[in-house]
MARFI-99280 format. One record per residue: residue in one letter; chain; x, y, z of N, C-alpha, C, O in turn. Coordinates in nm, 3 decimals. Layout:
<pts>
+------+-------+---------+---------+---------+---------+---------+---------+---------+---------+---------+---------+---------+---------+
| resn | chain |      nx |      ny |      nz |     cax |     cay |     caz |      cx |      cy |      cz |      ox |      oy |      oz |
+------+-------+---------+---------+---------+---------+---------+---------+---------+---------+---------+---------+---------+---------+
|    a |     A |       X |       Y |       Z |       X |       Y |       Z |       X |       Y |       Z |       X |       Y |       Z |
...
+------+-------+---------+---------+---------+---------+---------+---------+---------+---------+---------+---------+---------+---------+
</pts>
This chain:
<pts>
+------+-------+---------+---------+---------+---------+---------+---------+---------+---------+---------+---------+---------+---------+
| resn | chain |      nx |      ny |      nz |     cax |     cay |     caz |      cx |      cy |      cz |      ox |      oy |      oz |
+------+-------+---------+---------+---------+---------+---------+---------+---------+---------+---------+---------+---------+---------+
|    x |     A |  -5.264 |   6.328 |   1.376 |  -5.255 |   6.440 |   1.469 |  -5.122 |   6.433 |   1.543 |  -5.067 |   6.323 |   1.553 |
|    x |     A |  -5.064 |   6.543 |   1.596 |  -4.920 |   6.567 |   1.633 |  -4.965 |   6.524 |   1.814 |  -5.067 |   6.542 |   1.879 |
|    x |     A |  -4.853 |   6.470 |   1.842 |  -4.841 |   6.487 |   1.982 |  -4.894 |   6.637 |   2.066 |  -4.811 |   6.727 |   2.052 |
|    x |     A |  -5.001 |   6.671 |   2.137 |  -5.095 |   6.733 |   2.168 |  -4.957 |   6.861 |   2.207 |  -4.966 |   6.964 |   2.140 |
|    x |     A |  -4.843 |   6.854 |   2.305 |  -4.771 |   6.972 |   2.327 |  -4.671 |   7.001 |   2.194 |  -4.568 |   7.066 |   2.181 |
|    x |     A |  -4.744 |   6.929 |   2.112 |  -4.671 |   6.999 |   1.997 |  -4.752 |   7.082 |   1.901 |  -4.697 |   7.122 |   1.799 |
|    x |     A |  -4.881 |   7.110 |   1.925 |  -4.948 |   7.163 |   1.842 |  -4.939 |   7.323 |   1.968 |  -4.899 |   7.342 |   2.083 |
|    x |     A |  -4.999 |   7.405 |   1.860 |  -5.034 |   7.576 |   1.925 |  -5.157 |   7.532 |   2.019 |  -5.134 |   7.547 |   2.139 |
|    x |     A |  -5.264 |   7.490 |   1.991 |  -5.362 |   7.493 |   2.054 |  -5.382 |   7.408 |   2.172 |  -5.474 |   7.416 |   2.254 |
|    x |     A |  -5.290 |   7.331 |   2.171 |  -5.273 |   7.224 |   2.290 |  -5.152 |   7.211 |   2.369 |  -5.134 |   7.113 |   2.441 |
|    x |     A |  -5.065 |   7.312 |   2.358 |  -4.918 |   7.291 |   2.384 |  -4.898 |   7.261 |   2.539 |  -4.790 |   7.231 |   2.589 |
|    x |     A |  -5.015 |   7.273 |   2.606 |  -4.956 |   7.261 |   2.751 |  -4.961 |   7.081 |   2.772 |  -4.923 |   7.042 |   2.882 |
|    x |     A |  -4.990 |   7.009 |   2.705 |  -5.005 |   6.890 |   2.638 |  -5.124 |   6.795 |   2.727 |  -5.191 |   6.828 |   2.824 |
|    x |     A |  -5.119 |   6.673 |   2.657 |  -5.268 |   6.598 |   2.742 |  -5.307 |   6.599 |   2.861 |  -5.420 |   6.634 |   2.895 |
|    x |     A |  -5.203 |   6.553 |   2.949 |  -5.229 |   6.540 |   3.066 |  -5.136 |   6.612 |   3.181 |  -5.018 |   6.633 |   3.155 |
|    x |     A |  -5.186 |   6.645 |   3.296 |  -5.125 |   6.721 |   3.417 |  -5.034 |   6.625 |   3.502 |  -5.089 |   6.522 |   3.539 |
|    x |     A |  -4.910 |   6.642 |   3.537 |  -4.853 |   6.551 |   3.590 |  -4.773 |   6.635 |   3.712 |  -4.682 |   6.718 |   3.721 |
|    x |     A |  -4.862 |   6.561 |   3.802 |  -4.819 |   6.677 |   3.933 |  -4.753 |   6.566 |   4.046 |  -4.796 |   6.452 |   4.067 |
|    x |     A |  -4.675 |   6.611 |   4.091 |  -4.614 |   6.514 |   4.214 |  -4.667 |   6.506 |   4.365 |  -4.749 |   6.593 |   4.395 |
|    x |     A |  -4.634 |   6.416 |   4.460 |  -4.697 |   6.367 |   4.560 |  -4.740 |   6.466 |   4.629 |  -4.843 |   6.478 |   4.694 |
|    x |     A |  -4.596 |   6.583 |   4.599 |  -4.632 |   6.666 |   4.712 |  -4.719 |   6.773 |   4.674 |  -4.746 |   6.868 |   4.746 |
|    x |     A |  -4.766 |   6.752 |   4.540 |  -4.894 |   6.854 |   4.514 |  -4.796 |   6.949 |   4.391 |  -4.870 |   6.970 |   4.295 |
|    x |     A |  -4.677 |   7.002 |   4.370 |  -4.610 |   7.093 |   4.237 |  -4.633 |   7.001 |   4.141 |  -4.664 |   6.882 |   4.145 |
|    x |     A |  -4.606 |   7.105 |   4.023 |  -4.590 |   7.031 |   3.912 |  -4.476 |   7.040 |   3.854 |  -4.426 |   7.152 |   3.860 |
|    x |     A |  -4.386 |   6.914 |   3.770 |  -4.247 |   6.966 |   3.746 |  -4.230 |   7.085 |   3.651 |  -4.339 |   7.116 |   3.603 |
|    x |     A |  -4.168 |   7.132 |   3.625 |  -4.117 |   7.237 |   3.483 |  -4.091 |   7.228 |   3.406 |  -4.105 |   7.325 |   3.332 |
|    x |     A |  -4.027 |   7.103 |   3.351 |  -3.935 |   7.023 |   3.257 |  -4.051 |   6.983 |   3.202 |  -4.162 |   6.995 |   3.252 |
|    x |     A |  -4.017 |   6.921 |   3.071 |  -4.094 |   6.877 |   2.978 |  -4.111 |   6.759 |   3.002 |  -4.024 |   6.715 |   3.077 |
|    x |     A |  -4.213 |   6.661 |   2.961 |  -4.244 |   6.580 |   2.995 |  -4.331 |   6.441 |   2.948 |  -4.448 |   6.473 |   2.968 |
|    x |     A |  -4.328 |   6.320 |   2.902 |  -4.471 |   6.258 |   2.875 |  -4.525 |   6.138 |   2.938 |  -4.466 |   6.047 |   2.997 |
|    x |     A |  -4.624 |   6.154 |   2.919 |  -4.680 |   6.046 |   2.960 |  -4.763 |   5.887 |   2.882 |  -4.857 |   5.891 |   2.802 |
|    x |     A |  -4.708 |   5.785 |   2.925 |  -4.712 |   5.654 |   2.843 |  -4.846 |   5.621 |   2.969 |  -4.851 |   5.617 |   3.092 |
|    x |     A |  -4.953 |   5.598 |   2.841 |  -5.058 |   5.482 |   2.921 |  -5.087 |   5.349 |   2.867 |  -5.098 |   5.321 |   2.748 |
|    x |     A |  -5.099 |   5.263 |   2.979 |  -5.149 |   5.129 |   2.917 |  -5.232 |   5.084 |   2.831 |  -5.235 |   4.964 |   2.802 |
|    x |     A |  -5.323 |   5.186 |   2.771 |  -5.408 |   5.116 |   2.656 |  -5.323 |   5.114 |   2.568 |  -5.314 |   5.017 |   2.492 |
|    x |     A |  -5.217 |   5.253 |   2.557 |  -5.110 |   5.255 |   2.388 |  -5.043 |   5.151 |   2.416 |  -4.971 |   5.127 |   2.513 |
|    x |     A |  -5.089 |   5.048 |   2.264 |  -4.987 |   4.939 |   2.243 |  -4.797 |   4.965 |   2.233 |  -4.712 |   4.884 |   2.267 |
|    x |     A |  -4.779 |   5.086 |   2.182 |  -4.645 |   5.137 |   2.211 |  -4.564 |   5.156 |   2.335 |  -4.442 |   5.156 |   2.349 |
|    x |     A |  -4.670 |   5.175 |   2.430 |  -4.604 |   5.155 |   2.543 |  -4.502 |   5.110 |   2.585 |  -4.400 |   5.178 |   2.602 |
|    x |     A |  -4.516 |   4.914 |   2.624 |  -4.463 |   4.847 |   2.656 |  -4.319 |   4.835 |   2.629 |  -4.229 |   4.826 |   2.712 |
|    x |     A |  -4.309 |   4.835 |   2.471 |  -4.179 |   4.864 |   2.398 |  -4.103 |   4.998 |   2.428 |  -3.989 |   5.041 |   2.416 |
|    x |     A |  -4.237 |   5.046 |   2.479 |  -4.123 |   5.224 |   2.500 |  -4.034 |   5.205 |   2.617 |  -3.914 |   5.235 |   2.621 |
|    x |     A |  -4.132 |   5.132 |   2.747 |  -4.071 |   5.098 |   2.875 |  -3.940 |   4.993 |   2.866 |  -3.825 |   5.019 |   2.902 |
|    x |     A |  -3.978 |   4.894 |   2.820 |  -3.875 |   4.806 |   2.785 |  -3.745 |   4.873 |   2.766 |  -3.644 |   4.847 |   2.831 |
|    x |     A |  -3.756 |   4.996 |   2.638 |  -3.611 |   5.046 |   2.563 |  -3.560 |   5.154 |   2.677 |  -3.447 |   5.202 |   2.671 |
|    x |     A |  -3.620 |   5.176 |   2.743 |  -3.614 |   5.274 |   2.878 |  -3.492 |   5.194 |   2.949 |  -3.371 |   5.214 |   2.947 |
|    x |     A |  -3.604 |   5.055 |   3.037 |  -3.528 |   4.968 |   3.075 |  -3.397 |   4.960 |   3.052 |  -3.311 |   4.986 |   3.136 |
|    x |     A |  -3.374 |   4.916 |   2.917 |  -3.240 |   4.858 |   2.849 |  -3.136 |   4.969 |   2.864 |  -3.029 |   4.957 |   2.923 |
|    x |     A |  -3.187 |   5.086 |   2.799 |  -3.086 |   5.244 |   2.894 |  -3.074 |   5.192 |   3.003 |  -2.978 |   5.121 |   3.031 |
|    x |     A |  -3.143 |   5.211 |   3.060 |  -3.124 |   5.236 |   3.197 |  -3.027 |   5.114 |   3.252 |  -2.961 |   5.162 |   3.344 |
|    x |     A |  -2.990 |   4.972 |   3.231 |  -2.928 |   4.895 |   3.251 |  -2.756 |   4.912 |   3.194 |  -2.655 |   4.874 |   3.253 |
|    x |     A |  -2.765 |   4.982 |   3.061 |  -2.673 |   5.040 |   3.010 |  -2.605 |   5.119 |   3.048 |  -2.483 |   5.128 |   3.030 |
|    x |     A |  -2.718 |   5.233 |   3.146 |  -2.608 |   5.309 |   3.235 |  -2.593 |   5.314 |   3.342 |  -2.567 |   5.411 |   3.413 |
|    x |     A |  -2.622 |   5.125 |   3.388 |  -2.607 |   5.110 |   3.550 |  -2.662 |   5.137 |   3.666 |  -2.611 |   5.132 |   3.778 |
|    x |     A |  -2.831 |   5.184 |   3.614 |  -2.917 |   5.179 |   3.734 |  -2.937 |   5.090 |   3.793 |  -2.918 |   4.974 |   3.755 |
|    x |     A |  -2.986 |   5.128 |   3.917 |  -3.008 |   5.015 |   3.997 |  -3.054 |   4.887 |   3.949 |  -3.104 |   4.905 |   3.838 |
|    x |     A |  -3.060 |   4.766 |   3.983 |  -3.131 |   4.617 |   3.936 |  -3.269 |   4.653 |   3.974 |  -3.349 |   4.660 |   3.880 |
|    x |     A |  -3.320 |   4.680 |   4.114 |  -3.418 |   4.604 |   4.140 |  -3.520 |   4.762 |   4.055 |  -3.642 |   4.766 |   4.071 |
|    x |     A |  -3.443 |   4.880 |   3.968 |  -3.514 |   4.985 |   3.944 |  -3.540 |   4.951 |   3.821 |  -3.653 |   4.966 |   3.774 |
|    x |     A |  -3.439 |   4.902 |   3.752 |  -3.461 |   4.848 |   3.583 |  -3.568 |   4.710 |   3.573 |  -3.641 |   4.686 |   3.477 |
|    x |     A |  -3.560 |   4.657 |   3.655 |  -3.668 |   4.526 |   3.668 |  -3.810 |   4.528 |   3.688 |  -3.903 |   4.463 |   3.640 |
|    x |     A |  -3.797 |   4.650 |   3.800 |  -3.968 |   4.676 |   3.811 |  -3.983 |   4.751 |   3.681 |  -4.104 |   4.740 |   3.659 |
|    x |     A |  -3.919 |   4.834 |   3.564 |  -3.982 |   4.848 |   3.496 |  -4.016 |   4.797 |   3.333 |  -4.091 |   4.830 |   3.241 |
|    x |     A |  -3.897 |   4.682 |   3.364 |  -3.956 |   4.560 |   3.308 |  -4.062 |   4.502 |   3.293 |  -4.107 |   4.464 |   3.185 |
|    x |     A |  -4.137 |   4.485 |   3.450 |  -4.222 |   4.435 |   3.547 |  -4.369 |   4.495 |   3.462 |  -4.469 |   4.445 |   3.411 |
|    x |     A |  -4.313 |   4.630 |   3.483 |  -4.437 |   4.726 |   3.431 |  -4.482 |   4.730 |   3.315 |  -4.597 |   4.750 |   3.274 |
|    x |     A |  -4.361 |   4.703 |   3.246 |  -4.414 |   4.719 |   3.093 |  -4.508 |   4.570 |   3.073 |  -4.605 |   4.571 |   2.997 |
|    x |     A |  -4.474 |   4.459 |   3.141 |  -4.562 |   4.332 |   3.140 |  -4.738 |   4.369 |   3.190 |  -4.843 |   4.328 |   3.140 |
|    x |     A |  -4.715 |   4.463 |   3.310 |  -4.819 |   4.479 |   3.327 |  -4.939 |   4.568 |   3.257 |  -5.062 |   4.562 |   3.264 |
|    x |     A |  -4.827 |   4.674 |   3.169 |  -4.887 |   4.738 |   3.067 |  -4.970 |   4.638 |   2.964 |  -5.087 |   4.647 |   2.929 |
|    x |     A |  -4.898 |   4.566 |   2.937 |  -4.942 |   4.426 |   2.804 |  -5.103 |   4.339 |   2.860 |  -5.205 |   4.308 |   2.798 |
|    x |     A |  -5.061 |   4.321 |   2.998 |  -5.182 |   4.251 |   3.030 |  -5.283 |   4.371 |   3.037 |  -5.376 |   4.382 |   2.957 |
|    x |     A |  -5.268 |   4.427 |   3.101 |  -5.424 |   4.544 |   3.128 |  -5.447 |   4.559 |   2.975 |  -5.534 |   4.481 |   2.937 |
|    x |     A |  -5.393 |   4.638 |   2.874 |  -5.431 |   4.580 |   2.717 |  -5.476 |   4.508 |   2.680 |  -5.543 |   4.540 |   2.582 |
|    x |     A |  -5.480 |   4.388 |   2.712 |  -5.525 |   4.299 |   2.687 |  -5.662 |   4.258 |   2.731 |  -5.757 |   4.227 |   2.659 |
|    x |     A |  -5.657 |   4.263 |   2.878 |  -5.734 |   4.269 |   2.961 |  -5.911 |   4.359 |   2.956 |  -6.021 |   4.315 |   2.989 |
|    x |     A |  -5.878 |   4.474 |   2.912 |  -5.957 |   4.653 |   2.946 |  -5.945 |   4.664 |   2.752 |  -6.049 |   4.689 |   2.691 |
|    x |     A |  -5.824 |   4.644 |   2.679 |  -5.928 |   4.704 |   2.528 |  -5.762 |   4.795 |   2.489 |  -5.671 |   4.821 |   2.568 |
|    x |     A |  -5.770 |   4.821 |   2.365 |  -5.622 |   4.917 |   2.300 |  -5.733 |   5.076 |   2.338 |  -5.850 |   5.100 |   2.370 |
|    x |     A |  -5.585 |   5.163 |   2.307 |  -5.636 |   5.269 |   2.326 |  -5.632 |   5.339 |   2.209 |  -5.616 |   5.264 |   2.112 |
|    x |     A |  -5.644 |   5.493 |   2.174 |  -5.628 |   5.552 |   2.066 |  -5.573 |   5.660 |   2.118 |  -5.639 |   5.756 |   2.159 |
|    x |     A |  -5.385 |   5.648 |   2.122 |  -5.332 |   5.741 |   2.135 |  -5.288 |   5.850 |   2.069 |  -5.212 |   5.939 |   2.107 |
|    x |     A |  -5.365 |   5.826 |   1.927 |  -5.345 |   5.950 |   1.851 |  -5.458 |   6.039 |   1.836 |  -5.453 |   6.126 |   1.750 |
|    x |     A |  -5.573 |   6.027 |   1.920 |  -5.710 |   6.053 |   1.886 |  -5.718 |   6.205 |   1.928 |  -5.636 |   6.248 |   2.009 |
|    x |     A |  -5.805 |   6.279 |   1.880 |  -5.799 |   6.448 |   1.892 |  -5.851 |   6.455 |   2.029 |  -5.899 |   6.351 |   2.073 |
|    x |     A |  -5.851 |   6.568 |   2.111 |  -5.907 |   6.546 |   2.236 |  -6.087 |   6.565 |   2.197 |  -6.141 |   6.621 |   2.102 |
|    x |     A |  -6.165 |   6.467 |   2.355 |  -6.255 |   6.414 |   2.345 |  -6.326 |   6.496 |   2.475 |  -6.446 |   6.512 |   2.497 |
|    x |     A |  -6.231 |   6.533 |   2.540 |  -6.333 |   6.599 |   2.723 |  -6.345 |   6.715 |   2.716 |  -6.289 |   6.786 |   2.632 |
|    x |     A |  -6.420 |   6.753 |   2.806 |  -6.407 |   6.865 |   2.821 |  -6.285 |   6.962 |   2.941 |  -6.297 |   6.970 |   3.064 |
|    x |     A |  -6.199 |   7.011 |   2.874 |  -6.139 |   7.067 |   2.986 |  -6.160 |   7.151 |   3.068 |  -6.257 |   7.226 |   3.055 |
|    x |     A |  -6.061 |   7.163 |   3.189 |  -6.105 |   7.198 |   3.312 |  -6.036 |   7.345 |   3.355 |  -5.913 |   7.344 |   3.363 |
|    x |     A |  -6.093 |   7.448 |   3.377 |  -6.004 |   7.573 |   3.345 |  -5.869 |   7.537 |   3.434 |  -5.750 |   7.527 |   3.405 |
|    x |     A |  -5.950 |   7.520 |   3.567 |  -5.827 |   7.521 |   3.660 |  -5.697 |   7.450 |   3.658 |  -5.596 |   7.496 |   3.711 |
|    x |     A |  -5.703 |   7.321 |   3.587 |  -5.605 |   7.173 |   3.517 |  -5.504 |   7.294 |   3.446 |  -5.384 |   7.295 |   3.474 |
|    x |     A |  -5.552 |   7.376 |   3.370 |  -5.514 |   7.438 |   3.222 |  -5.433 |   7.491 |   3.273 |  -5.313 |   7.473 |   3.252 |
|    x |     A |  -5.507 |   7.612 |   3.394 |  -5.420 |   7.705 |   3.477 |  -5.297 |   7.656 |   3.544 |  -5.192 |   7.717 |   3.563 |
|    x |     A |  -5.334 |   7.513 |   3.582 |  -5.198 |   7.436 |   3.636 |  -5.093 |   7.432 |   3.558 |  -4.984 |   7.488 |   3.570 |
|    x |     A |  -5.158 |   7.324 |   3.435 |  -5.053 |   7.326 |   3.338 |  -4.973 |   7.451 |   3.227 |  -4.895 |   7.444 |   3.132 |
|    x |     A |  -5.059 |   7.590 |   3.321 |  -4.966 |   7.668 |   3.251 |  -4.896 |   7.742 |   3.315 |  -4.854 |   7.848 |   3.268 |
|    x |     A |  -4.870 |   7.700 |   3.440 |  -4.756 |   7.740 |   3.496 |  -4.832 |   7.807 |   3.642 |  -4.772 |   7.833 |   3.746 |
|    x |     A |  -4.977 |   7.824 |   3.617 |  -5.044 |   7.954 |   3.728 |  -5.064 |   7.826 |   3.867 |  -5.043 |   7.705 |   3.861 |
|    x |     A |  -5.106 |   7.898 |   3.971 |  -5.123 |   7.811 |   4.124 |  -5.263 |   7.796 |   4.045 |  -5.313 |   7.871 |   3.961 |
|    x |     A |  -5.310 |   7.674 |   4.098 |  -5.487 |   7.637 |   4.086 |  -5.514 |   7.555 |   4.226 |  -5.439 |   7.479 |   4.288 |
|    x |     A |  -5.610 |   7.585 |   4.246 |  -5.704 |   7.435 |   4.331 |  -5.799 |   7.354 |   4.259 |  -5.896 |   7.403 |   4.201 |
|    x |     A |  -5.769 |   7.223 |   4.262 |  -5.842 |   7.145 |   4.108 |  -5.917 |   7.043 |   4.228 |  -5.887 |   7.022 |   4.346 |
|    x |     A |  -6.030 |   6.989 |   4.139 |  -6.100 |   6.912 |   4.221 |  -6.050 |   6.753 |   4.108 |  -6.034 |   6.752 |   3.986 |
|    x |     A |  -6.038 |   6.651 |   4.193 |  -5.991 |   6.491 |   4.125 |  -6.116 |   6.430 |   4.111 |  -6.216 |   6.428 |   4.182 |
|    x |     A |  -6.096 |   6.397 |   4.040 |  -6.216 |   6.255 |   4.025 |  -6.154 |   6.162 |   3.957 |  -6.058 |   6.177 |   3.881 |
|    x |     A |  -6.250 |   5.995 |   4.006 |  -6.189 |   5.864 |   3.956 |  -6.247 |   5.855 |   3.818 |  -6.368 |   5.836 |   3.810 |
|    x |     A |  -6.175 |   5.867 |   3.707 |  -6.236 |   5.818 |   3.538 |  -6.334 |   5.725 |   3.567 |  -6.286 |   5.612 |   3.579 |
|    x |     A |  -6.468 |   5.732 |   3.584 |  -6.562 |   5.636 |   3.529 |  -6.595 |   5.606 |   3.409 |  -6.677 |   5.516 |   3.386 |
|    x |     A |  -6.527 |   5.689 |   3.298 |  -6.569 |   5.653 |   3.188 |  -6.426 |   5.536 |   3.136 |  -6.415 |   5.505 |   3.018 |
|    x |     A |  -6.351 |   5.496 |   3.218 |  -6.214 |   5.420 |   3.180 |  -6.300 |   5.248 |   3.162 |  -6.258 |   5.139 |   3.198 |
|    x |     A |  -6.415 |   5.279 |   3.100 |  -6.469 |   5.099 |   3.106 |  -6.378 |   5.002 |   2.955 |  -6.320 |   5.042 |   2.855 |
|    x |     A |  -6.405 |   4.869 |   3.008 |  -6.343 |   4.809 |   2.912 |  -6.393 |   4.809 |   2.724 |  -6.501 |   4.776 |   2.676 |
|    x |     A |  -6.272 |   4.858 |   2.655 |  -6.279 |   4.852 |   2.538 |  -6.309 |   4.756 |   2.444 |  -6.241 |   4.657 |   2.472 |
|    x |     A |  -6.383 |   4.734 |   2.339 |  -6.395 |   4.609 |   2.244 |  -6.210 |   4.584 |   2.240 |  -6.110 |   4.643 |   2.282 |
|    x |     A |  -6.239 |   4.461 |   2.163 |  -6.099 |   4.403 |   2.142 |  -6.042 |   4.482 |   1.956 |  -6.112 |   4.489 |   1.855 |
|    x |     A |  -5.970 |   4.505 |   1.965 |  -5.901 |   4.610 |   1.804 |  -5.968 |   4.479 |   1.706 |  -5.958 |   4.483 |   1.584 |
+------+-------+---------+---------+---------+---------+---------+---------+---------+---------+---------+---------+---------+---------+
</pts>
């Protein structure tokens, strides 16, 4: 299966990524979670840019930092299946966000995020 904003039927892609102050950016965008074993390596090569073009130390380190912490929670909680077709049910208002419209969305904490068998 294609990366979810690359297909017609999913293009506004997996997940909503809205900032502190409540917008969402415009720009395109993705998002790396800690179950994908790809992760870590993605952050890392991030890192290494980013040292390459002279970001800050203590900004390239924490995400060094992170990608370690990506590895343990993996380890820790179970791999994920980041290629898997979607599984929830979506939420009109999320949709409406992610397609550009104002929404009021209600949050909830993933209870279903329990730990995975080991791959």
């Amino acid at each position: 299966m294609k990366i979810w904003a690359k297909t017609e039927e999913l293009k506004e892609g997996k997940f909503l990524v809205v900032r502190r102050d409540g917008t969402v950016p415009h720009w395109p965008h993705f998002v790396l979670g800690a179950r994908d074993p790809a992760t870590p390596e993605a952050l890392r090569a991030y890192a290494r840019e980013c040292v390459r073009l002279g970001l800050d130390k203590d900004f390239t380190d924490s995400v060094f930092e992170l990608a370690h912490d990506f590895e343990r929670y993996r380890f820790e909680q179970g791999q994920g299946d980041a290629d898997a077709p979607p599984h929830r049910k979506d939420s009109s208002a999320v949709l409406t966000a992610m397609r550009g419209g104002d929404a009021t969305i209600c949050v909830r904490v993933d209870k279903c995020n329990v730990k995975k068998p080991a791959a």
